[in-house]
C-alpha positions as CSV (number, residue, x, y, z in Angstrom):
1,X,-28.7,17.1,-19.5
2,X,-25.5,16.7,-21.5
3,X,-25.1,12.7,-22.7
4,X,-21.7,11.3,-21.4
5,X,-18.7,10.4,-23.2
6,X,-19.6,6.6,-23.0
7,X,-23.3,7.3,-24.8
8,X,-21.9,9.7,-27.6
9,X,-19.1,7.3,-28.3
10,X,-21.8,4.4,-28.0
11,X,-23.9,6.9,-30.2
12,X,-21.4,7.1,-33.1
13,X,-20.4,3.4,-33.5
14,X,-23.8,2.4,-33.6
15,X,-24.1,4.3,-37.2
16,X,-23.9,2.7,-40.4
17,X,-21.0,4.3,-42.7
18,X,-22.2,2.6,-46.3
19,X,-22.4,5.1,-48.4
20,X,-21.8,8.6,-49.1
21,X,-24.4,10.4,-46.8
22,X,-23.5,12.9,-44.4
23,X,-26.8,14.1,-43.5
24,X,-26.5,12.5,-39.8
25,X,-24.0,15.0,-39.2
26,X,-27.0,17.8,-39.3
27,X,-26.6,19.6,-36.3
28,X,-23.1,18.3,-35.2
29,X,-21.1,19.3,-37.5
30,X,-20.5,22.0,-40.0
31,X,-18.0,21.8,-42.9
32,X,-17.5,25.0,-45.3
33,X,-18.9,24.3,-49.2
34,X,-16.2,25.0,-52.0
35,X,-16.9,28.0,-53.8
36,X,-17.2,25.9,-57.5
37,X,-20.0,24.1,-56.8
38,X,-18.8,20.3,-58.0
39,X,-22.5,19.2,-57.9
40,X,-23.9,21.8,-60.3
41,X,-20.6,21.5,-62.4
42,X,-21.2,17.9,-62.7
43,X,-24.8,18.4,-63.7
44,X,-24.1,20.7,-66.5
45,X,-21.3,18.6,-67.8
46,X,-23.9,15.4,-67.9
47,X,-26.5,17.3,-69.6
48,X,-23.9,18.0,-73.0
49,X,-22.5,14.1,-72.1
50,X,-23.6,11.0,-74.4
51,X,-21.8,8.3,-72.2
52,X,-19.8,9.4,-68.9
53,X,-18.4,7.6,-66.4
54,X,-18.6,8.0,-62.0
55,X,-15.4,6.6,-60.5
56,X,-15.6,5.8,-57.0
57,X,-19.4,7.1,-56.5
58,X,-19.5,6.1,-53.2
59,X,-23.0,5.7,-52.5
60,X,-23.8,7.8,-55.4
61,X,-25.4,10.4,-53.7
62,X,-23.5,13.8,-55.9
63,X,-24.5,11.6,-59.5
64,X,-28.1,11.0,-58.3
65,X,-28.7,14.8,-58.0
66,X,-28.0,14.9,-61.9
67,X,-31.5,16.1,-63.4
68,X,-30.2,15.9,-67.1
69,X,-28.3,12.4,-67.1
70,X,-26.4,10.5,-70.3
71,X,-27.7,8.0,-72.4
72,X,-25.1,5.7,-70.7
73,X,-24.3,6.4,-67.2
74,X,-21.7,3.4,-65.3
75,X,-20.2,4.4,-61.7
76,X,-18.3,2.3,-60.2
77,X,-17.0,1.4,-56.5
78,X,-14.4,-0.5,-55.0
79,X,-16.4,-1.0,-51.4
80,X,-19.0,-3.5,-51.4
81,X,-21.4,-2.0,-48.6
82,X,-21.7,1.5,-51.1
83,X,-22.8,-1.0,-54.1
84,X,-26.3,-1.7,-53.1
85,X,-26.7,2.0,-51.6
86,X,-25.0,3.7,-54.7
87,X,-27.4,1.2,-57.4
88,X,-30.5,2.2,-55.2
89,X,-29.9,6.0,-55.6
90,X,-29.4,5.8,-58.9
91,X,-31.9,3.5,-60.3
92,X,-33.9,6.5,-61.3
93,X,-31.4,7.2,-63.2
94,X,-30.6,4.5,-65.6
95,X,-27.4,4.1,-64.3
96,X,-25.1,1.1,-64.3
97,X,-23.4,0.2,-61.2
98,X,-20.0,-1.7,-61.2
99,X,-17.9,-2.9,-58.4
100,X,-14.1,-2.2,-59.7
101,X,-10.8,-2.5,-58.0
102,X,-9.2,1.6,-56.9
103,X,-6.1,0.1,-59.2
104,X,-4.5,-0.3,-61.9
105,X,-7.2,-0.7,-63.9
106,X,-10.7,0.5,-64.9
107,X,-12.5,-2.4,-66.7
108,X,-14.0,0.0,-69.4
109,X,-12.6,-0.5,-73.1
110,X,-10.9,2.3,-74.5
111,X,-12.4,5.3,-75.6
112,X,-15.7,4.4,-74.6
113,X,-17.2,8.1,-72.7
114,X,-16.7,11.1,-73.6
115,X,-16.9,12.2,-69.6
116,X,-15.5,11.2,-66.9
117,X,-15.9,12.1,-63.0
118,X,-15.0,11.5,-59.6
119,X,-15.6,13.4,-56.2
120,X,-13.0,12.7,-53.8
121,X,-11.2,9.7,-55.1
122,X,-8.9,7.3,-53.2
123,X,-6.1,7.5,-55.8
124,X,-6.9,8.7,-59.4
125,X,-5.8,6.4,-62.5
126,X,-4.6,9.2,-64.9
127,X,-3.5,7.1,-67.3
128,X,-6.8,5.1,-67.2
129,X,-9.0,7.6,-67.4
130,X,-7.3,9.1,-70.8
131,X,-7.8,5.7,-72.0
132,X,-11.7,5.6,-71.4
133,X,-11.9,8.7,-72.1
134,X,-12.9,9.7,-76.4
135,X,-11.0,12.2,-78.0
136,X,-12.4,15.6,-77.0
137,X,-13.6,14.0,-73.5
138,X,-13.2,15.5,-70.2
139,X,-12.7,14.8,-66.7
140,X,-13.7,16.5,-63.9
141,X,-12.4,16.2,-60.6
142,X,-13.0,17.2,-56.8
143,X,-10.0,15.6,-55.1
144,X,-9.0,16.1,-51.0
145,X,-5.9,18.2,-50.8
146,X,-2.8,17.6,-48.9
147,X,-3.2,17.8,-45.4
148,X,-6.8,17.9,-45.6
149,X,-8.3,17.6,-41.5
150,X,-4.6,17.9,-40.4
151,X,-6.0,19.1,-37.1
152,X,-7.6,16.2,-36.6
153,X,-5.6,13.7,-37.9
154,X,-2.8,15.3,-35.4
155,X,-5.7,15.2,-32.7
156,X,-5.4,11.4,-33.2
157,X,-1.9,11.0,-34.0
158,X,0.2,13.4,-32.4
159,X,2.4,16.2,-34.6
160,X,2.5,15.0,-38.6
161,X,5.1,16.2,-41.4
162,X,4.0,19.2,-42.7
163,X,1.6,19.0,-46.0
164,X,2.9,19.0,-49.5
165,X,2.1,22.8,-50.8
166,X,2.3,22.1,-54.9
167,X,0.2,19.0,-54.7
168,X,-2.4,21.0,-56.9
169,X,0.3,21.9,-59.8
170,X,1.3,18.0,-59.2
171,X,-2.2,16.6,-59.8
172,X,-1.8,19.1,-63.0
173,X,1.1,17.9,-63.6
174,X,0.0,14.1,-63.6
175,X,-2.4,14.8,-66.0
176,X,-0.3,16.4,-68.4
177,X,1.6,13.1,-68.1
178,X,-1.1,11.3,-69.1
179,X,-1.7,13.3,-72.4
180,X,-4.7,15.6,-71.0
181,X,-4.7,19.2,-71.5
182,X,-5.3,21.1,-68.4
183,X,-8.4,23.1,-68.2
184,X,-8.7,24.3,-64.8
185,X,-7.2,23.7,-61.2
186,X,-7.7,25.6,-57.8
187,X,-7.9,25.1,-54.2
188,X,-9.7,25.9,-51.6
189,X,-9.0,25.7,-47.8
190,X,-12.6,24.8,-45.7
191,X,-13.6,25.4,-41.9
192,X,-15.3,22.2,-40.5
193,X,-16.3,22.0,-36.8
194,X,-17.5,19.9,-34.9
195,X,-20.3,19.8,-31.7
196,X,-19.4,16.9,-30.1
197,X,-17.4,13.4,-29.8
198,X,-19.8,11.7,-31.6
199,X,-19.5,13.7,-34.5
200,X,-15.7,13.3,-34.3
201,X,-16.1,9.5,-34.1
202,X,-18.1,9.0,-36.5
203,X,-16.3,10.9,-38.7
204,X,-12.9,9.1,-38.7
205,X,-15.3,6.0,-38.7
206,X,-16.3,7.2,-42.4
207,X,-13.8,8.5,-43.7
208,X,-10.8,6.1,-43.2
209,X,-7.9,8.2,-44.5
210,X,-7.9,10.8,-42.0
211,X,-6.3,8.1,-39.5
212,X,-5.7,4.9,-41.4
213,X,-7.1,1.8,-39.2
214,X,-8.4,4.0,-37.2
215,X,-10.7,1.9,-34.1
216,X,-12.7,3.5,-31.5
217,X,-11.0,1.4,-28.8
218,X,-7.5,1.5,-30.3
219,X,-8.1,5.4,-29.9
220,X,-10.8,5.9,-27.2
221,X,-8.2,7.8,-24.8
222,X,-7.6,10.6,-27.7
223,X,-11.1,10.3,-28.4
224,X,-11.7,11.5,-24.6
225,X,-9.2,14.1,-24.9
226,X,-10.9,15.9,-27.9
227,X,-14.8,15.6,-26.0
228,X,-13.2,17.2,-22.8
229,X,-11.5,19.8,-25.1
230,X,-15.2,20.7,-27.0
231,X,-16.9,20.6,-23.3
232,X,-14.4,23.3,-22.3
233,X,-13.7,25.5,-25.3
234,X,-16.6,24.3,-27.8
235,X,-16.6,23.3,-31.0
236,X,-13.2,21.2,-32.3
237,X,-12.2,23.5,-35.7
238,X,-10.3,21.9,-38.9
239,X,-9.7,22.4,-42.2
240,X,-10.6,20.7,-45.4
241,X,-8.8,20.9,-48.5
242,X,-10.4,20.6,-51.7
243,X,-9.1,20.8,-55.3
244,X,-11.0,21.0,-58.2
245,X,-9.2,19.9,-61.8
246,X,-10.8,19.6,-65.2
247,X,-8.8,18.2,-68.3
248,X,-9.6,17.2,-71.6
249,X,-8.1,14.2,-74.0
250,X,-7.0,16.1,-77.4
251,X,-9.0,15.7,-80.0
252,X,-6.4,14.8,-81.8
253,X,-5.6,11.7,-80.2
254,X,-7.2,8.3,-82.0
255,X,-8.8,5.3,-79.8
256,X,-5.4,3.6,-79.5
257,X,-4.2,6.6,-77.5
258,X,-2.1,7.6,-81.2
259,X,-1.5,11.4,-82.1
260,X,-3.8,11.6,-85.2
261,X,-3.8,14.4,-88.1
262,X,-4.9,17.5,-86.7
């Protein structure tokens, strides 16, 4: 017997969001993998790293996959419930776990790792992370494109402005400002569906930017619009956006940020 509106609603508040885990979706929702592989291209940047640097881990679920990590590892989080889930997965690790602030700052001295990473970040401090970052470092990147779950957001929402179409050459861009040299940027567009309310729910219940201060009670009536659309046509389809960017500091650029002698 199919479970109500009322129980999968009551199903999907009643989960925790700390952390980073999306394993509860198993079975209720599907979302498309970008081709690059950020977890295996973070692992094989860690295993040539001597100090790097996880901004906005999250509950550090992608670091703690690392099998080769740094001498010094540090992550950092700005949400207090992912602190305590994001130290306990990566204890085995060695890692250092530090609450910081999404802005201005990082609270790193300069030039301290030589990598720097960060999956899906809130904002990212360009000029920060060339700061932290030693001459010859690198940063790697998998950010959310523009207009990333549009479908859903407008499922919410209503009709939004159409999605900025350069916002990978402008995250280029904005590290070029910053005095990185651009190694690599690309896009991907991803198919996510998903089975039922619950799934939907709990979703915009994790990931807060797809509708900012979203509620469940604020938006149960679109809620109920979207389950009687998936009971009459199946799953609910949208895309995410991904877009991966690598840079590097100049090796010819001192601790104090200074162009050196090549």
């Amino acid at each position: 017997m199919r479970a109500t509106f009322e129980e999968l609603i009551a199903e999907a508040v009643a989960v925790p969001v700390g952390g980073w885990d999306f394993s509860w979706f198993d079975g209720r929702a599907t979302e498309q993998r970008p081709s690059w592989g950020y977890a295996r291209l973070v692992a094989d940047r860690m295993a040539g790293a001597h100090a790097a640097l996880d901004v906005q881990t999250g509950g550090g679920e992608v670091l703690a996959t690392v099998p080769e990590p740094p001498a010094l590892l540090v992550a950092t989080d700005s949400w207090r419930p992912n602190l305590p889930v994001a130290a306990r997965h990566l204890r085995p690790l060695g890692a250092l776990v530090v609450e910081a602030a999404d802005a201005p700052t990082l609270p790193f001295r300069d030039a301290v790792f030589d990598l720097v990473v960060s999956r899906h970040p809130v904002g990212t401090l360009w000029d920060e992370i060339a700061r932290v970052l030693r001459p010859g470092g690198t940063f790697l990147s998998q950010q959310i494109g523009a207009g990333t779950n549009r479908e859903l957001s407008e499922a919410m929402l209503g009709p939004l402005s159409p999605p900025d179409p350069r916002h990978p050459e402008k995250l280029a861009a904005a590290a070029r400002a910053a005095g990185l040299t651009v190694l690599d940027v690309r896009a991907e567009s991803l198919r996510a569906e998903y089975f039922d309310v619950a799934a939907v729910t709990y979703f915009l219940r994790k990931v807060v930017w797809t509708v900012p201060g979203f509620s469940v009670d604020e938006y149960l009536p679109r809620l109920r619009a979207v389950h009687e659309r998936i009971q009459a046509e199946g799953p609910f389809v949208s895309y995410a956006r991904r877009v991966l960017i690598e840079a590097r500091k100049p090796a010819g650029v001192d601790e104090d940020g200074r162009r050196g002698i090549e």
